[in-house]
C-alpha positions in Angstrom: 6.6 11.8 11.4 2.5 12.5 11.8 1.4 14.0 8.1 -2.4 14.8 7.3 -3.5 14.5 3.6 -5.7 17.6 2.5 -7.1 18.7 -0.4 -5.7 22.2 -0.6 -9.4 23.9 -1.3 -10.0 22.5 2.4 -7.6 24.6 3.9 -9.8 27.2 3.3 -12.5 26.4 5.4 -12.2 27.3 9.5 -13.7 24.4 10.8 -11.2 22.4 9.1 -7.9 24.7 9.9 -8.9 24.2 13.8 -9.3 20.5 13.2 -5.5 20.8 11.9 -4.8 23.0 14.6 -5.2 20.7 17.3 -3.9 17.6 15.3 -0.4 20.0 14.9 -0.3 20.9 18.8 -1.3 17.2 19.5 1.6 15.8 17.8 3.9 18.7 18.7 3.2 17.6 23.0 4.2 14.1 21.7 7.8 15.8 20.0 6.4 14.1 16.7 7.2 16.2 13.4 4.1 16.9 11.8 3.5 17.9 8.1 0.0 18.5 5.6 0.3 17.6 2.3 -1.9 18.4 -0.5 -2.3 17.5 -4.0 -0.1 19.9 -5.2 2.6 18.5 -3.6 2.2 15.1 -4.6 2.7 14.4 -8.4 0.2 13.3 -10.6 1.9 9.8 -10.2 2.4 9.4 -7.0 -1.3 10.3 -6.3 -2.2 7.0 -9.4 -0.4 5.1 -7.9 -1.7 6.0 -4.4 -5.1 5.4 -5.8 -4.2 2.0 -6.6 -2.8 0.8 -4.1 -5.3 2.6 -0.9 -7.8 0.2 -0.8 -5.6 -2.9 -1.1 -4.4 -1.6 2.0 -7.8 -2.3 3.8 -8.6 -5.2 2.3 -7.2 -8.5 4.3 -8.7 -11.0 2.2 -5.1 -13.0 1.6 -3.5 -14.5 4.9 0.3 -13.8 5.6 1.2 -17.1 4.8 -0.3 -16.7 1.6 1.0 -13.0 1.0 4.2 -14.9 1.8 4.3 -17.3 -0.9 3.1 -15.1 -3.5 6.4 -12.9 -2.5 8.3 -16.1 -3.1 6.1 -16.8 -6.5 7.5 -13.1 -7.7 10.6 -13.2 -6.8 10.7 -16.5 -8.9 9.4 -14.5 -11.9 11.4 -11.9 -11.3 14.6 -13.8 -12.0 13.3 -15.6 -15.1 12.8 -12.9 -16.9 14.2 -9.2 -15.0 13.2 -7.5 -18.4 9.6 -7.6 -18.3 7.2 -5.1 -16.6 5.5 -6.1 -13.4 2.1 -6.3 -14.9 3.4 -8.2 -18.1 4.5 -10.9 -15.3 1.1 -11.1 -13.7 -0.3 -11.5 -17.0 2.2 -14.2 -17.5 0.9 -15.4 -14.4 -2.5 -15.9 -15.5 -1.9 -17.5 -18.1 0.7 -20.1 -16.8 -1.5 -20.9 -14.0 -5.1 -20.8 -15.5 -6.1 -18.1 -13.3 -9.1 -15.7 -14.1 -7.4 -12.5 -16.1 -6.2 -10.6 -13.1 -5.8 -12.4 -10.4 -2.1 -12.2 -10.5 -1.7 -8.6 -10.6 -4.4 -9.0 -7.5 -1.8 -11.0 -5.9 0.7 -7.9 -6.8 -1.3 -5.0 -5.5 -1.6 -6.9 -2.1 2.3 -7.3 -1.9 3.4 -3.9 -2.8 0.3 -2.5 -0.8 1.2 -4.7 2.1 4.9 -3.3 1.9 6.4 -6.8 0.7 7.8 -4.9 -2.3 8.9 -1.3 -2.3 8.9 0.9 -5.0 9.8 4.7 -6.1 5.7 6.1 -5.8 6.7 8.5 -8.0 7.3 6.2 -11.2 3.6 4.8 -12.4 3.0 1.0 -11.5 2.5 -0.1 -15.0 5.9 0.4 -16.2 7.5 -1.0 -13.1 10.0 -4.0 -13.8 11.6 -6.3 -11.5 15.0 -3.6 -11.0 12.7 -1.0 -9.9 11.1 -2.6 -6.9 13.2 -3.5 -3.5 12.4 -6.8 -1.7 11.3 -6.3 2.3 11.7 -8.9 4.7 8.9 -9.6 7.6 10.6 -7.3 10.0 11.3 -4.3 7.8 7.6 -4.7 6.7 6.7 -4.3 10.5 8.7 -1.9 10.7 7.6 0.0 7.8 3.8 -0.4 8.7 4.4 0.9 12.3 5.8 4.2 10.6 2.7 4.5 8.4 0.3 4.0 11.6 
C-alpha cells in the first residue's frame, strides 16, 4: 500500500490536489492501494513518536553489525529486568558502561527506527517496557523496510 502524508490545510490548495491526483492514478496503473493521511488521523502519539523516530531513519551513522549487537545488548537488558521502561534501561546503560548521558537511548532510537524492535506507535516511547516491543529478525526487517519504501 502507497500512502502520502498531508497536512490537511494542504488539501486545500489546487496545485497540491493535482500533485495527489497523479500520485493516486500512478499507483492505481500499478494495482497498488493508495491512501492520504493527515494529522487528524494520526493521534497525537503516534505523530511524537513519529517525530522521534523520522530522522533516525535517515541517519546511517551505526553499521549493521553494530545495530546488530546493540539488538543483542537489549535484549540482554531486557531479560534482567522486563519491569523497567525502555528509556530507564538506556539510562541504566549509561551508566553501567560510562557512556555520555544518552548514548544508549541513541543506540535505541536507531533500533526501533531501523525496525529491529517493533512497537504499538500509538503508545508514547517513554513508557515503553521490554513486553511492549516485538523483536524482528534480519529478514522480517527487510521485509518490513521494503513495505515502507
Amino acid at each position: 500500500m502507497a500512502i502520502q502524508a498531508k497536512y490537511s490545510s494542504d488539501l486545500e490548495k489546487s496545485e497540491v490536489v493535482e500533485r495527489l491526483e497523479l500520485e493516486r492514478r500512478y499507483w492505481a496503473e500499478k494495482g497498488i492501494p493508495w491512501a492520504i493521511v493527515t494529522e487528524r488521523e494520526v493521534s497525537k502519539t503516534a505523530f511524537a513518536n513519529i517525530q522521534w523516530l523520522y530522522p533516525a531513519q535517515s541517519e546511517n551513522e551505526l553499521s549493521l553489525d553494530e545495530l546488530d549487537n546493540y539488538q543483542k545488548l537489549y535484549l540482554h537488558e531486557f531479560q534482567r529486568d522486563p519491569g523497567r521502561t525502555l528509556t530507564t534501561i538506556a539510562q541504566g546503560l549509561d551508566m553501567a558502561y560510562g557512556l555520555e548521558p544518552g548514548q544508549a537511548l541513541y543506540w535505541l532510537r536507531q533500533l526501533l527506527a531501523q525496525h529491529y524492535f517493533l512497537f504499538d506507535i500509538n503508545k508514547p516511547y517513554r513508557v515503553l517496557k521490554p513486553v511492549d516491543i516485538a523483536i524482528t529478525l534480519q529478514s522480517q526487517r527487510q521485509e518490513v523496510l521494503r513495505a515502507s519504501r
